[in-house]
C-alpha positions, 0 to 999 in steps of 0.5 A: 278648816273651821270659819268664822260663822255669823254671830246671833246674840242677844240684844239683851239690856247692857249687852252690845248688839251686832250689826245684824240685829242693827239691821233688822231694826233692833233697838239699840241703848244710846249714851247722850253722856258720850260725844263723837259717835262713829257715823255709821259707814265708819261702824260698817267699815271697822265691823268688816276689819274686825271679821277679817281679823277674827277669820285670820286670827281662826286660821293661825289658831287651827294651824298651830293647835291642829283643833278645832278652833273658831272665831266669831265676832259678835258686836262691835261698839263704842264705849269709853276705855273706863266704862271698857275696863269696867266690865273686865273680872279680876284677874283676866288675862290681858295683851295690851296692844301698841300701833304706830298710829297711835290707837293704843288698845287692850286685847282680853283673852279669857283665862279658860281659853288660854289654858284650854290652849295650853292644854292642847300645845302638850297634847291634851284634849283641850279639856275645860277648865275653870278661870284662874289667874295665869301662871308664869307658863301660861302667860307665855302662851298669851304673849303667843297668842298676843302676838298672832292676834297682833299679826291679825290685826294687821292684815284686817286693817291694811286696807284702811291704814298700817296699823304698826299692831304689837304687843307692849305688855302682859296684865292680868289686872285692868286696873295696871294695865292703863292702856289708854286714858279712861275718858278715851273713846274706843271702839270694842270689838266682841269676838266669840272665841272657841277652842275645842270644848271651850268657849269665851268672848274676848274682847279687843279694844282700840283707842277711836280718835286715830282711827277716825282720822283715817276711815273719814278719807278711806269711806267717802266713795266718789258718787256718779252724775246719776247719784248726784242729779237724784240729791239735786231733784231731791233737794229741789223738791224739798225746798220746793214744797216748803212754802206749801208747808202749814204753821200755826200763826198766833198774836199774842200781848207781850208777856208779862212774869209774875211769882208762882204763887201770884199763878197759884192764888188766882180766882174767877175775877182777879186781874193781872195786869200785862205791862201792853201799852193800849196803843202798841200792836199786838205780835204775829207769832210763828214757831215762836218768833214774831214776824210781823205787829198787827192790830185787831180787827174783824173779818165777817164773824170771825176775829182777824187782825191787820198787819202794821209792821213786818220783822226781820229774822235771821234765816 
């Protein structure tokens, strides 16, 4: 019987990149326009749900097409459901998914895999066939296959949460499918779907926000006395070695603004003026917050200056 074998796409620009090229250092495309991203344990967690389901979901197929069926994961990410619905052609045959938890979600299944399918439940060689829009028969057997998928999924998730996973709707347009509202985040798991002769990627997608209700209390593993004695040195040697830290110290009059073009005007002998009365100290400046007020002086043949008043900042 045929397993899921270890994916190795290529971390080509606005393609997914798995988590073994994550692991290998691959640099990974970020979106600063996207807010709550998934903390990495709960990545792993979900990439580990995601190869369960896609080992079952080989299973269930090899057993009912009697073919040789595999089903690879190849990435997982998170994106927006727009930017999601977004990637999908018209038409694409597509399963949209409901939970008891609430993580609506949307399975696609590539048109040439459906009928691929068809073509071996009435005896055939599961011979390749272009995409095309699904007849009433075929979408059939995607509610079939919406449905083993969704029996999958169950068994994946189990260990993180009841997902309650069933099939709501068939669509073959993105648009009408509206499985979720288009700023939700949703975690897309890209799955490499081999039927035969036939190859598509499928792609199966959850709504994020249930889901990282759940994995924050399924992922955080109690730490033992040695873990927790290692942070304490840890953190005491940091805290230890702060004051030995160098900075830079500056005094510097008290700033002044003028127009640009005053700036673009100036010439060797003009003079700005500052506002710095003559008799106020000048500022101790660290990382741009003033410490202290000091006046000029000199030490040896170098500049120095006294320190006269000291300020307080917030820590």
């Amino acid at each position: 019987m045929p397993t899921t074998r270890s994916a190795q796409p290529s971390a080509t620009a606005g393609r997914p990149v798995s988590a073994r090229q994550r692991r290998r250092g691959a640099v990974v495309p970020w979106d600063f326009r996207a807010s709550g991203r998934m903390a990495r344990e709960h990545l792993r967690v979900l990439e580990l749900a995601f190869e369960t389901l896609a080992r079952q979901w080989t299973t269930q197929m090899v057993t009912r097409l009697r073919a040789d069926v595999a089903v690879e994961l190849r990435a997982v990410e998170q994106t927006t459901y727009d930017e999601h619905a977004s990637t999908l052609s018209v038409p694409s045959p597509l399963v949209v998914i409901g939970t008891d938890i609430g993580a609506a979600g949307l399975l696609h299944v590539p048109a040439e895999v459906v009928l691929s399918v068809v073509d071996h439940g009435l005896g055939g060689p599961g011979r390749q066939q272009e995409a095309r829009e699904l007849t009433e028969l075929e979408v059939g057997v995607l509610r079939d296959l919406g449905d083993k998928a969704m029996a999958a999924l169950d068994y994946a998730f189990a260990t993180i949460t009841p997902l309650g996973a069933r099939r709501t709707a068939t669509e073959q347009i993105p648009q009408l499918a509206q499985a979720a509202q288009p700023s939700d985040q949703v975690v897309v798991a890209h799955l490499t779907v081999t039927v035969g002769a036939t190859t598509g990627e499928a792609t199966l997608a959850l709504v994020l926000a249930p889901l990282q209700a759940r994995l924050g209390s399924s992922t955080a593993p109690a730490r033992s006395a040695e873990e927790l004695e290692a942070e304490a040195r840890a953190q005491a040697a940091v805290v230890g070695a702060m004051p030995r830290v160098p900075v830079e110290v500056a005094l510097r009059l008290t700033p002044t603004r003028v127009t640009s073009d005053r700036v673009l005007d100036l010439a060797v002998g003009d003079v700005v003026p500052l506002g710095h009365p003559t008799s106020r100290p000048l500022e101790v400046v660290v990382a741009g917050l003033v410490v202290a007020r000091a006046v000029p002086t000199a030490s040896s043949t170098r500049l120095a200056c006294m320190v006269v008043s000291t300020e307080e900042n917030p820590r």
